[in-house]
N, C-alpha and C positions, 0 to 999 in steps of 0.2 A: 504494500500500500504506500510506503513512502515510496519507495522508489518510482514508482507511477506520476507520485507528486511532483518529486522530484523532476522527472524525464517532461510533464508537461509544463512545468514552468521554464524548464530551459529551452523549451520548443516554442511558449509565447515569447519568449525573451528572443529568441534567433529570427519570430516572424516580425515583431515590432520592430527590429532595428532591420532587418531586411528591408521593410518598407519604409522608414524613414531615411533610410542611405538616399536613394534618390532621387526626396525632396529637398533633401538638406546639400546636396551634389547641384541639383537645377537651380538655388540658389541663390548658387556662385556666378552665375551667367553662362555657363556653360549648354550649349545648346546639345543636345540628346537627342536620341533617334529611341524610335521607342523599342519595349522589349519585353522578354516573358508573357509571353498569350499562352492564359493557364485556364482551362475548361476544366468545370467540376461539375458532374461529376466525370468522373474519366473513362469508367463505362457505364454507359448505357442505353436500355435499350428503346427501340423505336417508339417515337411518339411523344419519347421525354425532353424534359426542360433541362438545358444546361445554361449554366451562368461562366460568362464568358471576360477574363481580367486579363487587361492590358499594362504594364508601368509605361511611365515615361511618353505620355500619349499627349496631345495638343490639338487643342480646334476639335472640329466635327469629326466623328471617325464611324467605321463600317467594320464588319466583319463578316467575312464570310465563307462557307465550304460546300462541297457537294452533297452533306449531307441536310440542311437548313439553306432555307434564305437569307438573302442581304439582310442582316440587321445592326440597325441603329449604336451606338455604345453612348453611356453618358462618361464625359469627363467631367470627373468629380476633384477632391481636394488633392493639391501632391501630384495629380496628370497622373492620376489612376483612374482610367476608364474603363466600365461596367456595363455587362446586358444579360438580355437571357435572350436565346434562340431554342425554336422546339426542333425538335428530328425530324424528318420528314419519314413520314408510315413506309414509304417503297425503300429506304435508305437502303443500301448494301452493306451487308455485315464486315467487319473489321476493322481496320484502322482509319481514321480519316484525317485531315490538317485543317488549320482554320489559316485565313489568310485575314489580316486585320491593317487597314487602312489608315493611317492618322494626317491631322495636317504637318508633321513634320517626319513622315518618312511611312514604310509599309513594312510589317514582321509578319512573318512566317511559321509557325509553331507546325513541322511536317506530320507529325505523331502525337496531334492535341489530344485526341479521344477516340473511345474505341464502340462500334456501333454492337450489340449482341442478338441474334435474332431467336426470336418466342420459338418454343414447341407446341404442337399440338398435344394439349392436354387430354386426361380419358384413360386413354388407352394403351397407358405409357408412354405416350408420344408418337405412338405408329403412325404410317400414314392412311392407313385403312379408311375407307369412308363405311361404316356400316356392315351389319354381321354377315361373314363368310357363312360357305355350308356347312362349314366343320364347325363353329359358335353355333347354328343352327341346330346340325345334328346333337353336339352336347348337350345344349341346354334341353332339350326335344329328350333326350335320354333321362335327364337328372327329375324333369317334368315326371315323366312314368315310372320311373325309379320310386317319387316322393307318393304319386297319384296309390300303386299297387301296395306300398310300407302301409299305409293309412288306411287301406283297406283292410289288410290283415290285422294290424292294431284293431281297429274299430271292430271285424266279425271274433277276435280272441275275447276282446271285453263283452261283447255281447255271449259267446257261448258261456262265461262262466258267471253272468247272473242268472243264467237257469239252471243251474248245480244246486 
């Protein structure tokens, strides 16, 4: 348990001063080109929302991949700009990149997120549509099986209330 504690404050410690480096860098007058386009979540699957962070971003900016449309980002405090794009339902499973637009230059993240596509539930995920003749004939079997048991049951209890 401490050690958890431990391991997550030195992880907000490492994220606050990650992001504060290159407000306290921009400054100085130094002009940037932007960087780190980080998609969270980093997989997921079709139809989902990901939020999409850019550093070092300026002016109007855009993002976009083959797996989403163009979408808007807001630049926020620091020229950290922010959005969320949804997945497109046809997306193609695997890896995809986001390409993100700013007014002072364009980054590339190649391997931003990774798309996973659904199974068909049911059936253990077969791709069967509806029951073969062999589900037909078992169940057809288990049916007569239960139908003849219940029969015997039912004429043994009748023959011995008239003993």
């Amino acid at each position: 348990m401490r050690t958890t504690r431990a391991l997550a404050a030195a992880g907000a410690a490492v994220a606050v001063l990650g992001l504060a480096t290159p407000a306290a860098v921009a400054k100085d007058g130094m002009n940037l080109s932007p960087s780190n386009v980080v998609a969270l979540p980093n997989v997921i699957a079709r139809g989902g929302q990901l939020t999409i962070t850019v550093n070092n971003c300026t002016g109007p900016a855009t993002a976009s991949s083959d797996a989403f449309p163009t979408t808007t980002l807001r630049v926020g405090q620091g020229n950290v700009a922010t959005g969320r794009a949804t997945v497109n339902q046809n997306a193609r499973t695997g890896s995809h990149s986001i390409s993100v637009v700013c007014r002072n230059g364009t980054v590339i993240n190649p391997t931003a997120f990774t798309v996973i596509g659904g199974v068909r539930g049911g059936l253990g995920g077969s791709s069967s549509t509806g029951a073969t003749p062999t589900d037909v004939a078992i169940g057809g079997g288990l049916v007569a099986l239960a139908v003849i048991g219940g029969g015997v049951f039912w004429m043994r209890r009748r023959s011995e209330r008239h003993i």
